[in-house]
N, C-alpha and C positions, 0 to 999 in steps of 0.2 A: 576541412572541418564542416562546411557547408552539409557533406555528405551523412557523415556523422550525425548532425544536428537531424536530419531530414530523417531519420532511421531509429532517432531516439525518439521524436516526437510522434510518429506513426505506431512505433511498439508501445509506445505510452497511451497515446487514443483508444487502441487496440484493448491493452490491458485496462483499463478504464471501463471501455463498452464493455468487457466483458465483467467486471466490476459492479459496473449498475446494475445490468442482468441476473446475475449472481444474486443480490441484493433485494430484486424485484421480486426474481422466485423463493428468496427467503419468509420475506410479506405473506405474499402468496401464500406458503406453509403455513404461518402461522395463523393466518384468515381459513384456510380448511381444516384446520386445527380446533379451532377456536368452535366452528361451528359444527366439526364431529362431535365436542364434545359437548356443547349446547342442545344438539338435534338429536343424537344420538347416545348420547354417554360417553361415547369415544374419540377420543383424541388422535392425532396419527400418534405412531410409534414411533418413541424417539426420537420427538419433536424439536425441544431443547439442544439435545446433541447434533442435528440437524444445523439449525439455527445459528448456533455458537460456531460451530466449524464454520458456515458457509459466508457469516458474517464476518467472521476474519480472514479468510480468502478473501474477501470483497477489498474491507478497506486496505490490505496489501496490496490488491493489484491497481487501487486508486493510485497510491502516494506516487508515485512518478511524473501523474499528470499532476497535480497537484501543484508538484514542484514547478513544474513549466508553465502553470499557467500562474505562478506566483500566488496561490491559493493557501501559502500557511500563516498562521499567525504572523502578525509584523503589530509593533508598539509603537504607533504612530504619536503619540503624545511624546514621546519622548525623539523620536528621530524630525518631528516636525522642526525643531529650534536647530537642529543641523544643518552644514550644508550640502547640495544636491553631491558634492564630490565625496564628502565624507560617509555619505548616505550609500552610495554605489560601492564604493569599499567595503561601509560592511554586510551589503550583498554578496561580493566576493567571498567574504571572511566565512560566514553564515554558509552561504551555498559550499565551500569548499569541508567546512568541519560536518554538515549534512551530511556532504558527501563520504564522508570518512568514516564517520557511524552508519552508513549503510552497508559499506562494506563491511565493519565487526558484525554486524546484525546479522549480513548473509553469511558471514564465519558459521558465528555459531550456531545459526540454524542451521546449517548444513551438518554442525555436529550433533545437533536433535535429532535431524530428519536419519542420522546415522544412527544415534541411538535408539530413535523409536523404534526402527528395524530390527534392530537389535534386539530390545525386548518386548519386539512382538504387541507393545503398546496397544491395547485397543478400546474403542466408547464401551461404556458403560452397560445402555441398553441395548444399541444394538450391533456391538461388536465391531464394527466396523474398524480397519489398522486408522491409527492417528498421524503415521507418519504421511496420509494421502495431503495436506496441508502444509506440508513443508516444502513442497517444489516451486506451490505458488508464491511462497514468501522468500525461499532464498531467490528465486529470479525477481520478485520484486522488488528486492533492496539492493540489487544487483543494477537491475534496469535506473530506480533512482540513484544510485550513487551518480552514473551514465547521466542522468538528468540535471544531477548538482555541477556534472564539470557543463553542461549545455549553460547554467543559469552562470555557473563562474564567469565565463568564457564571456559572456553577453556582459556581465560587468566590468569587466577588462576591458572591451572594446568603448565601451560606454566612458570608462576613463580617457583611451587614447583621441574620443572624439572631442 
């Protein structure tokens, strides 16, 4: 499992940095954007569609790490008056149904990314196929599911100790 763990947590970092990246150059776009169209009248092309796409790439190829680094919402007001054992269960509970919705999530994007192919789906302004978006999200919810059994797994031994 060790091994496993060590290969989810690197493809997660991995996908992450490349995440940020994605993210930074999206900024970036819309900062040259901004000021073609201030300095010059013009804007890049197909900025928006830019933007929208590269920004959903982004936050798919986060949620992985996210998961591992226990970065999603959690309702501590409510789990506070619990106790630590009943609180690690529903880590388990939580990480495991995560996990379970990421794999429907890679389903059916895998059925988009077929469809979009399909019909040839393309942006608006600058044509571009829409199904270039779908590989990064079905391996992303792919990879988090992989991440919800790492966080299960960690509260399971967390019970046994």
């Amino acid at each position: 499992m060790n091994g496993f763990r060590h290969v989810v947590a690197k493809l997660s970092r991995w996908f992450a940095l490349a995440g940020g990246s994605l993210l930074a150059a999206m900024a970036t776009l819309v900062v040259i954007s901004v000021l073609g169209r201030v300095l010059i009248g013009r804007p890049v092309p197909g900025d928006f569609e830019i933007v929208a796409t590269g920004t959903a790439i982004s936050v798919f190829l986060c949620l992985p790490w996210c998961q591992l680094q226990r970065g999603n919402l959690i309702v501590d007001l409510f789990l506070a008056r619990l106790s630590p054992r009943v609180v690690a269960w529903l880590d388990l509970l939580s990480a495991a149904l995560l996990g379970l919705l990421a794999l429907l999530f890679a389903w059916r994007m895998a059925l988009g990314w077929r469809d979009a192919i399909a019909y040839q789906d393309v942006s608006v302004i600058l044509g571009f196929p829409l199904w270039w978006a779908y590989p990064f999200a079905v391996g992303s919810f792919l990879l988090l599911a992989c991440a919800c059994v790492v966080t299960a797994t960690r509260g399971v031994e967390r019970q046994s100790t």
